[in-house]
C-alpha positions as YAML, in Angstrom:
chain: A
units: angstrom
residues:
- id: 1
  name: UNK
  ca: [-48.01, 35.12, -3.51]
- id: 2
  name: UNK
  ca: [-44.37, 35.91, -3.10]
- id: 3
  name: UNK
  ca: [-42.10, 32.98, -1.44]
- id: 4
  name: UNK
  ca: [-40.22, 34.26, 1.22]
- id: 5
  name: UNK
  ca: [-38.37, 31.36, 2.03]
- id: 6
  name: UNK
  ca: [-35.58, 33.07, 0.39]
- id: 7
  name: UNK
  ca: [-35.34, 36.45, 2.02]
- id: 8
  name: UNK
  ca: [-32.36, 35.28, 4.48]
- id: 9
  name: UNK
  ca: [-29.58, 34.95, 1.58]
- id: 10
  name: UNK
  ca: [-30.21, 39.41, 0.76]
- id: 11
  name: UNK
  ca: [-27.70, 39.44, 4.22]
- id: 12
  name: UNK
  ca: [-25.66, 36.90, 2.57]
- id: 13
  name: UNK
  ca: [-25.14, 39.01, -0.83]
- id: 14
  name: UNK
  ca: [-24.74, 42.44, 1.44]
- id: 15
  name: UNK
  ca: [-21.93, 40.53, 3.46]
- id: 16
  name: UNK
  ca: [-20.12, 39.34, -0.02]
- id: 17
  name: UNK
  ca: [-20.50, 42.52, -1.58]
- id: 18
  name: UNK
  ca: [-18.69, 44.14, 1.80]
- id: 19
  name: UNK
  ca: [-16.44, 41.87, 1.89]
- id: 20
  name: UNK
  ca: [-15.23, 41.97, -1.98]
- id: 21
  name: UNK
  ca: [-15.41, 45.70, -1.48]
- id: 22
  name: UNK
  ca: [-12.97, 45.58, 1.12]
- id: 23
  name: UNK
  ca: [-10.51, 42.62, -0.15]
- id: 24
  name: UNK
  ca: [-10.72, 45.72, -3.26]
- id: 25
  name: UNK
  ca: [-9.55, 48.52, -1.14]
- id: 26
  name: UNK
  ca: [-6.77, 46.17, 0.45]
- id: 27
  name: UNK
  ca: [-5.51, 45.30, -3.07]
- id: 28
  name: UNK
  ca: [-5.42, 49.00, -4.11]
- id: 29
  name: UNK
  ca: [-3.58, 50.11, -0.96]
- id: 30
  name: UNK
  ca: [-0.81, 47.37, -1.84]
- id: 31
  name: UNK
  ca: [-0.60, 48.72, -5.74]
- id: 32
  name: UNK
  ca: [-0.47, 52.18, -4.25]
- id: 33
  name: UNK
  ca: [2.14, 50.99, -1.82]
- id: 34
  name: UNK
  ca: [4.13, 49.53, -4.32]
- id: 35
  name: UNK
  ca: [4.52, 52.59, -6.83]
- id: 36
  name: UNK
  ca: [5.62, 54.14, -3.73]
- id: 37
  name: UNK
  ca: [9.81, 54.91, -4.44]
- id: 38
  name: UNK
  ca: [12.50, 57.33, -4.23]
- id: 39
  name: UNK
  ca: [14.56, 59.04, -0.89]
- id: 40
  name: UNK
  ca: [10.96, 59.83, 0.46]
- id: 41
  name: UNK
  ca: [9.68, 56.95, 1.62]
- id: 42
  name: UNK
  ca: [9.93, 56.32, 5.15]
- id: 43
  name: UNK
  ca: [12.00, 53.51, 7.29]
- id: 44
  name: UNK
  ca: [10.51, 50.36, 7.17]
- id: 45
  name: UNK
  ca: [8.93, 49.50, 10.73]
- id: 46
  name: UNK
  ca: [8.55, 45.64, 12.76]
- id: 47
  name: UNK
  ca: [5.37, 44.29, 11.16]
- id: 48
  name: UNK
  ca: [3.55, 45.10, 8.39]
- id: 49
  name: UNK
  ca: [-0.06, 46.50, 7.28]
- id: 50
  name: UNK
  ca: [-3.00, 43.81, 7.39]
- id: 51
  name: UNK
  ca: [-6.48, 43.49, 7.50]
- id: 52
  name: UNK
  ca: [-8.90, 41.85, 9.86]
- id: 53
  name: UNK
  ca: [-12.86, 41.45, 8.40]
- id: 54
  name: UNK
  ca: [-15.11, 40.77, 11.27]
- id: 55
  name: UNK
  ca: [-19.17, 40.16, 10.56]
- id: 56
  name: UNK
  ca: [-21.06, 41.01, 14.00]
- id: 57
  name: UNK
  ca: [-24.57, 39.75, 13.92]
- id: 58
  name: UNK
  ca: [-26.78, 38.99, 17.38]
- id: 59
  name: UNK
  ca: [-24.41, 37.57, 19.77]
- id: 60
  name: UNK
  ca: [-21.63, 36.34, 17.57]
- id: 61
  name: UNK
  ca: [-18.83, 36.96, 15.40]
- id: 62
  name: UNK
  ca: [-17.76, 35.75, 12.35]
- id: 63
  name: UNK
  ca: [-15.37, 34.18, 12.33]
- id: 64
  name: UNK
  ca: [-15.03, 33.39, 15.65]
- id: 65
  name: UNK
  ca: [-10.92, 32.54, 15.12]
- id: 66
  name: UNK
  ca: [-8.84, 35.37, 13.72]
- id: 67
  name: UNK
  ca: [-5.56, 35.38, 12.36]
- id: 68
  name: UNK
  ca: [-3.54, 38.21, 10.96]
- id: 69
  name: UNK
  ca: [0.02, 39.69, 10.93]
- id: 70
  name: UNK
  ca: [1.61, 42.15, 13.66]
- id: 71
  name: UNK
  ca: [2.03, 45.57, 13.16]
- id: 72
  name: UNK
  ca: [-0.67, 48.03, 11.60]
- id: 73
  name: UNK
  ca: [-4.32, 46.07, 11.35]
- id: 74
  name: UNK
  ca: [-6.86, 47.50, 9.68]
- id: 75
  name: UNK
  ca: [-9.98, 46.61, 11.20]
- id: 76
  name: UNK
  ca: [-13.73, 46.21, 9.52]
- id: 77
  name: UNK
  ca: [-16.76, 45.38, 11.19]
- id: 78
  name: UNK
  ca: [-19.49, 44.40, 9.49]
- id: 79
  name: UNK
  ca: [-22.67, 44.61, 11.76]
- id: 80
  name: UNK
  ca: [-25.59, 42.65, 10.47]
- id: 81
  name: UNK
  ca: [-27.32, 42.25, 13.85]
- id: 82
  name: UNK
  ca: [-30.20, 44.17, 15.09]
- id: 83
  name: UNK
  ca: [-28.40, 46.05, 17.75]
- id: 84
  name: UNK
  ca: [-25.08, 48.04, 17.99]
- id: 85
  name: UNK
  ca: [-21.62, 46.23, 18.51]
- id: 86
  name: UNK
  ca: [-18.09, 46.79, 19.08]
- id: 87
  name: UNK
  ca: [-15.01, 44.79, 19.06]
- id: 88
  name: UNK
  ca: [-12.52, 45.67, 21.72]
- id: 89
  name: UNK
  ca: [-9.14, 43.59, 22.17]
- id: 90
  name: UNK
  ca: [-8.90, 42.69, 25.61]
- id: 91
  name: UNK
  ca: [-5.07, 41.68, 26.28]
- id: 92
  name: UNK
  ca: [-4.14, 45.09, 24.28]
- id: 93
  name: UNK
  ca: [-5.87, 47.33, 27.53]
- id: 94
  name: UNK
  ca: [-9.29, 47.61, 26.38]
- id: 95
  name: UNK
  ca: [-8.38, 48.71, 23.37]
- id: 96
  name: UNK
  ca: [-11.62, 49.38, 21.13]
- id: 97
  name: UNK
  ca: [-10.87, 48.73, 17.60]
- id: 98
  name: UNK
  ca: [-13.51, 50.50, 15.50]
- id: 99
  name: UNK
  ca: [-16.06, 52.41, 18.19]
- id: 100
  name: UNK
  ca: [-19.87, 51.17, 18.40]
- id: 101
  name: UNK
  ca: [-21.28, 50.57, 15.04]
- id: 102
  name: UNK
  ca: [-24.76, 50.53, 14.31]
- id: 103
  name: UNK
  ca: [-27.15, 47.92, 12.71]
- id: 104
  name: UNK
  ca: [-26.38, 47.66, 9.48]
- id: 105
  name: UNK
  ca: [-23.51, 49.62, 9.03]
- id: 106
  name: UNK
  ca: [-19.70, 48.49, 8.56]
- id: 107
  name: UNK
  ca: [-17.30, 50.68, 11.35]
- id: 108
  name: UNK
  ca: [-13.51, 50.63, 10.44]
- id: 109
  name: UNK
  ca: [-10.71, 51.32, 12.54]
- id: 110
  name: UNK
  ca: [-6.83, 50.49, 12.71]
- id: 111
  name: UNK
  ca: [-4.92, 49.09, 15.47]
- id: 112
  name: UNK
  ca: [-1.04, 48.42, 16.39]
- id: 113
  name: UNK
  ca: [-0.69, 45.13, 17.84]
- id: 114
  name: UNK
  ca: [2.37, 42.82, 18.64]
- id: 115
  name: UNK
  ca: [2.63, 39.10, 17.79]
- id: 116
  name: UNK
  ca: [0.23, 36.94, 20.33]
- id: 117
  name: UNK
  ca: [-3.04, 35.81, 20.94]
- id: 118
  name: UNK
  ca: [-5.10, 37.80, 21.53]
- id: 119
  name: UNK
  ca: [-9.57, 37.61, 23.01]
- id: 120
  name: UNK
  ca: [-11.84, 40.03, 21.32]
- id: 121
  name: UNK
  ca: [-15.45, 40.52, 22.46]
- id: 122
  name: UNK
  ca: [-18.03, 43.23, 22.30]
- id: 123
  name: UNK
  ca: [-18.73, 45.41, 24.99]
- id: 124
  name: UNK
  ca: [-22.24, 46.04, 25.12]
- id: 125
  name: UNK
  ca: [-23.90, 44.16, 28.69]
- id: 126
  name: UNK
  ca: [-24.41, 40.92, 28.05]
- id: 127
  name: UNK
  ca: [-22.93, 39.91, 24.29]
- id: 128
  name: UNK
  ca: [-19.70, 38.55, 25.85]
- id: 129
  name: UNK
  ca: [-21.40, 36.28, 27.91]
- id: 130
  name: UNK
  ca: [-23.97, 35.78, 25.22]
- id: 131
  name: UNK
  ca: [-21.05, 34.27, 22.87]
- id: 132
  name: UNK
  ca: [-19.64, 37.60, 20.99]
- id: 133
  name: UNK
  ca: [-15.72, 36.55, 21.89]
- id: 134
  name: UNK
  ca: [-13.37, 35.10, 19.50]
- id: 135
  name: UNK
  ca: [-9.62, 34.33, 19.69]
- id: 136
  name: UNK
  ca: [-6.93, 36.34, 17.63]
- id: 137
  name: UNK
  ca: [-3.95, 34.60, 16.69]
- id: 138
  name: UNK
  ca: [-1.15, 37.50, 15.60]
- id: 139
  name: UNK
  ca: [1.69, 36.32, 13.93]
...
């Protein structure tokens, strides 16, 4: 008979793999950025372009403290829980950074924020209270 003891690290290896696919596309977005040149490019705004990987499983996040850079955030969620989940930014008016995602599936989004700290939670009745809140330090 099979031992199943070891069936909980497959959401450990789908949450690396998502991960390392995204750390991939952030890399490849600063290359791109890079061979970028000439009189075309445009003025350089306050803040730069960063990334923010959340994991969302039943009534938490991972991790639950968040840091990342002002300016243009690129947002992943990675839901591994067995219900949908959001993350909205609370001190930025509600703002919802990537929509409901369902189980299993990763929901990406970008957001302008300003330097601060910031309290993200999900939405959905009950997770907030439940523990699905973290802090979000913006530097």
């Amino acid at each position: 008979m099979m031992d199943r003891s070891h069936q909980p690290t497959r959401p450990l290896h789908r949450r690396l793999a998502g991960r390392r696919a995204v750390a991939g596309l952030a890399v490849a977005a600063l290359a791109l950025a890079a061979c970028g040149g000439g009189d075309t490019a445009e003025p350089a705004t306050s803040g730069g372009s960063s990334t923010l990987s959340v994991e969302a499983g039943d009534l938490y996040y991972e991790p639950s403290s968040l840091t990342t850079s002002a300016g243009t955030i690129e947002v992943t969620l990675d839901n591994v829980g067995a219900i949908e989940h959001d993350l909205i930014v609370e001190e930025a008016g509600e703002l919802d950074a990537v929509g409901m995602v369902a189980p299993g599936d990763t929901g990406t989004g970008t957001i302008e924020l300003e330097a601060g700290t910031y309290t993200v939670y999900c939405s959905v009745p009950g997770h907030r209270g439940g523990g699905m809140e973290a802090t979000l330090e913006v530097s």
